[in-house]
PALO-397226 format. One record per residue (C-alpha): x, y, z; residue number from 0. Coordinates in nm, 3 decimals, padded with zeros to 5 digits, always signed. Last residue first. Example, Ala and Ser with C-alpha at 12.3 -4.5 7.8 and 13.67 -1.06 7.14 Angstrom:
2
<lummar <+01.367, -00.106, +00.714>, 1>
<lummar <+01.230, -00.450, +00.780>, 0>
end
This chain:
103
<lummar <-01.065, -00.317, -01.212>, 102>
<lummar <-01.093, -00.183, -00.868>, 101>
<lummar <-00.810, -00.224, -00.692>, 100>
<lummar <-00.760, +00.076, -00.549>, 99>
<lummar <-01.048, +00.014, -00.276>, 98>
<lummar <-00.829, -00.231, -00.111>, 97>
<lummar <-00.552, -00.023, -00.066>, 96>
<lummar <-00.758, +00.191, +00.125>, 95>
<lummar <-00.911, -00.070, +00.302>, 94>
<lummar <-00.559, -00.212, +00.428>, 93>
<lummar <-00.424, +00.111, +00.486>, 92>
<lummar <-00.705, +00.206, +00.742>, 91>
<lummar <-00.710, -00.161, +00.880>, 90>
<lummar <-00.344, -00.125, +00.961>, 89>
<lummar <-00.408, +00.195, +01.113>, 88>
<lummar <-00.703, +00.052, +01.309>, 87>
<lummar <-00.485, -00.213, +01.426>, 86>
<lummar <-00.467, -00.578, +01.320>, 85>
<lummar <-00.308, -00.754, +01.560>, 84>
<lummar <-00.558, -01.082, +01.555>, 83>
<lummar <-00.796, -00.985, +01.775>, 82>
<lummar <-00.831, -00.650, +01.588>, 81>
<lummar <-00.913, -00.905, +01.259>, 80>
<lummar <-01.265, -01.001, +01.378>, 79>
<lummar <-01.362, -01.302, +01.173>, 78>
<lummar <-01.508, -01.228, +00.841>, 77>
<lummar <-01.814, -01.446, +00.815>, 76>
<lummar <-01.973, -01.639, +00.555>, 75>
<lummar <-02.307, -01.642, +00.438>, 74>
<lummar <-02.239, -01.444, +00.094>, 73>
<lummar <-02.090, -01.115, -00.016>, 72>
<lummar <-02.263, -00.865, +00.213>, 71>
<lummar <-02.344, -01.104, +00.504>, 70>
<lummar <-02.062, -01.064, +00.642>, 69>
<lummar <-01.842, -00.920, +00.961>, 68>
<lummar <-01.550, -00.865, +01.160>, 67>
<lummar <-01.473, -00.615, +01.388>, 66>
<lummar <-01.138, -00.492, +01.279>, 65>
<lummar <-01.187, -00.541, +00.912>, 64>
<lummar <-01.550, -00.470, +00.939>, 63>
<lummar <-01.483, -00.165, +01.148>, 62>
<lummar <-01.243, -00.045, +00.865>, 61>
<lummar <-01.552, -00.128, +00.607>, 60>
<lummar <-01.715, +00.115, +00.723>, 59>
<lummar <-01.523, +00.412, +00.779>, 58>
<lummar <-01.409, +00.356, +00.441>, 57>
<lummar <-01.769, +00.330, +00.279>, 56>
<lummar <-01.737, +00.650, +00.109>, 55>
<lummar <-01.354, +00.587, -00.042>, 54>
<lummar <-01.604, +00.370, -00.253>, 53>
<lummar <-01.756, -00.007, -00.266>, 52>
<lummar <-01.948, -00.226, -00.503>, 51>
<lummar <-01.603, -00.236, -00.706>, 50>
<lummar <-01.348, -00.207, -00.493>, 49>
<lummar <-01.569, -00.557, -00.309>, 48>
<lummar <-01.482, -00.754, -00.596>, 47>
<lummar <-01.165, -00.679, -00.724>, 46>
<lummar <-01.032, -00.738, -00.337>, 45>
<lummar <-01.170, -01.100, -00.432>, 44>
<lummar <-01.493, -01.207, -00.231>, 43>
<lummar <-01.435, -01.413, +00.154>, 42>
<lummar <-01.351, -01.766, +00.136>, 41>
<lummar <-01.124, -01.780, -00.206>, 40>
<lummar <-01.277, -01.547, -00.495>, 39>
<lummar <-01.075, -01.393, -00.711>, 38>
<lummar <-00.875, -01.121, -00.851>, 37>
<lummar <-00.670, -00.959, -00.524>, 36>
<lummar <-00.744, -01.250, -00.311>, 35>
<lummar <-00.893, -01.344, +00.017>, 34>
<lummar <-00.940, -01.576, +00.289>, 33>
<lummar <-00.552, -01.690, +00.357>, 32>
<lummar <-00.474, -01.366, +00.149>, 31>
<lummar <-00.572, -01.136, +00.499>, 30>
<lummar <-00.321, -01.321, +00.647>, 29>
<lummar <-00.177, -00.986, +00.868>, 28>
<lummar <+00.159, -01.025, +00.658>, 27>
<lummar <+00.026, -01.146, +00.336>, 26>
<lummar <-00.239, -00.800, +00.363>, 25>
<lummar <+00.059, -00.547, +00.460>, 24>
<lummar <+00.271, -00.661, +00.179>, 23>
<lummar <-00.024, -00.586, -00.061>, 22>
<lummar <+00.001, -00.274, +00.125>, 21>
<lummar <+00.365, -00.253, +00.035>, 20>
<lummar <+00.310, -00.278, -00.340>, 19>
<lummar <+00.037, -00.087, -00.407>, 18>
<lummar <+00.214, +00.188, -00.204>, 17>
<lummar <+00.551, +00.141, -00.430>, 16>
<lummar <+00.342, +00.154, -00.730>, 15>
<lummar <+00.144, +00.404, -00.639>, 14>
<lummar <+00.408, +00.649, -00.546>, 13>
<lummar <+00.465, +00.796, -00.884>, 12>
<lummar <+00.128, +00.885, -00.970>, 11>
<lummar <+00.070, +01.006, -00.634>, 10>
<lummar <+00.365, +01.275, -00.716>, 9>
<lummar <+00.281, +01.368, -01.026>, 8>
<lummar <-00.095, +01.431, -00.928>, 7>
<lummar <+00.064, +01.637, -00.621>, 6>
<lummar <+00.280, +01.797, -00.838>, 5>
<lummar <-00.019, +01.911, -01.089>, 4>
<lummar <-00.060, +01.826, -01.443>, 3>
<lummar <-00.094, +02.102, -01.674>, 2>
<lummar <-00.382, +02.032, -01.925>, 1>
<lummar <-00.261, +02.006, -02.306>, 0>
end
């Protein structure tokens, strides 16, 4: 049996309760009036881009958030999000909750 590690512990007992309030973060900035977690609405489901996407492409796909963007999942446009009180901290959370959803 391997020992698991407090840090491991710890994440794995936080998850929940960060899955949770970033999920809060998205309804509050509106992010869900274009996306979802599991499928498609405007923009691709969270499910979606997690899984082209990796804790590589955070830089990334923060300036997308904030900047706006498309062309990766279709013709339509993300509308630039820093406009719209979305700060780079928010965007930062946002994307890394984002990535966690991969199914």
């Amino acid at each position: 049996m391997k020992p698991l590690h407090l840090g491991a512990l710890i994440a794995s007992l936080s998850c929940p309760m960060l899955a949770h309030a970033d999920l809060a973060l998205a309804k509050e900035k509106g992010c869900l009036s274009c996306h979802a977690v599991d499928k498609k609405v405007i923009g691709p489901s969270y499910q979606e881009v997690a899984a082209k996407r990796s804790a590589a492409d955070t830089d990334m796909l923060v300036q997308k958030v904030l900047k706006g963007g498309g062309g990766a999942y279709g013709t339509t446009r993300m509308p630039a999000n820093k406009e719209r009180g979305v700060s780079e901290d928010d965007a930062r959370k946002l994307v890394a909750w984002v990535l966690t959803q991969k199914k």
